[in-house]
C-alpha positions as CSV (number, residue, x, y, z in Angstrom):
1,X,8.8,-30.0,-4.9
2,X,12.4,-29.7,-5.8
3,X,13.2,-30.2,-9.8
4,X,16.8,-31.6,-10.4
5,X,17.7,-30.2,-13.6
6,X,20.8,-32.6,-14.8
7,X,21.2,-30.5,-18.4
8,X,22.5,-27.6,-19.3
9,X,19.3,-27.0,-21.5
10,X,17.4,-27.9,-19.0
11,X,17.8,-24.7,-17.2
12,X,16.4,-22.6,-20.6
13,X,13.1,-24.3,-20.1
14,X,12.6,-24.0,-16.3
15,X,9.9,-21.4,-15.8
16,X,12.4,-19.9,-12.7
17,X,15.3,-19.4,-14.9
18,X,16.6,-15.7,-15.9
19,X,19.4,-16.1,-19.0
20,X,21.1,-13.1,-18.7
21,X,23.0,-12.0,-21.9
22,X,25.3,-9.0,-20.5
23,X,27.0,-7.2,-17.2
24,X,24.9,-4.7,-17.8
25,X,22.0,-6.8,-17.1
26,X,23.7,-8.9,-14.2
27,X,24.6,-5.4,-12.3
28,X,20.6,-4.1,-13.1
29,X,19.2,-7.3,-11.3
30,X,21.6,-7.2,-8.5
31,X,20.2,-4.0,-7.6
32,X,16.9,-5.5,-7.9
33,X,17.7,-8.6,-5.6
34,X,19.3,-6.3,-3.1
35,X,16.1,-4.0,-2.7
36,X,13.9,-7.0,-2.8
37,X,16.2,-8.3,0.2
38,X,16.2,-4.8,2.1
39,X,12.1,-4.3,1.9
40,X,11.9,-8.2,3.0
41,X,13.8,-7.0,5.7
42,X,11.8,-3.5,6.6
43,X,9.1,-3.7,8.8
44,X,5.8,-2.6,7.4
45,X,5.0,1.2,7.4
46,X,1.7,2.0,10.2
47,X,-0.9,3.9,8.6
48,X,-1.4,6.7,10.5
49,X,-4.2,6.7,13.3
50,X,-5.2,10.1,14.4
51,X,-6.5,12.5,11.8
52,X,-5.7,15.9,12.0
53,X,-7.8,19.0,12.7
54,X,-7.5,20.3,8.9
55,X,-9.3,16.7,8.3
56,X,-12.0,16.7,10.6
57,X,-12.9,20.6,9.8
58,X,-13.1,19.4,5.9
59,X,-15.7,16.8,7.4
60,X,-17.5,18.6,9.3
61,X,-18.1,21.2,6.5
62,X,-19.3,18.3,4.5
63,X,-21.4,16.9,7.0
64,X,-22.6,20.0,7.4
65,X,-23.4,20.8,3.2
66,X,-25.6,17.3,3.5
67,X,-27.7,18.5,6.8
68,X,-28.5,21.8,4.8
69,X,-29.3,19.7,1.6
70,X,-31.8,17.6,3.4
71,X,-29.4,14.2,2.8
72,X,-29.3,13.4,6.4
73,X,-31.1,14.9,9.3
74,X,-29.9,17.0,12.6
75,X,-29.9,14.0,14.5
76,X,-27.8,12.3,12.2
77,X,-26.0,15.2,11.6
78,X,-24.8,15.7,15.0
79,X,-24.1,11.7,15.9
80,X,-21.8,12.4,13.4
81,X,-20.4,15.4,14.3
82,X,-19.8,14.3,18.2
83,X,-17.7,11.2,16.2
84,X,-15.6,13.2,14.1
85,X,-14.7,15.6,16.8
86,X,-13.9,12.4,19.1
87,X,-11.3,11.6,17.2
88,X,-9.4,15.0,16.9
């Protein structure tokens, strides 16, 4: 729904409304309405899909800490590995 605002002082007490009381000010949310404009207009960044081998060593090292520790067991242990190394 549109509001017609027919005052002047009508505007102070619309919840939309930004009184700006300087140039300073004015310049400072110019910049902002420009850079919300520019990332409106930027697609969205793509999280990254394949890991890398650093990642899947530091995994695998702590996949291997919980096999040793008793947390899971060798057949869980190497499911998992045979996954992690899948995807290097």
């Amino acid at each position: 729904m549109v509001k017609r605002l027919t005052k002047t002082n009508d505007y102070l007490f619309d919840e939309n409304t930004i009184v700006i009381n300087n140039n300073k000010h004015y310049e400072d949310l110019k910049r902002i309405e420009q850079l919300i404009y520019k990332l409106q207009n930027e697609p969205a960044p793509v999280a990254p899909t394949n890991q890398s081998g650093e990642d899947a060593f530091t995994k695998l090292e702590k996949l291997a800490q919980l096999k040793e520790q008793g947390i899971i067991s060798a057949e869980e242990f190497e499911a998992k590995k045979k996954e992690i190394l899948s995807q290097v």
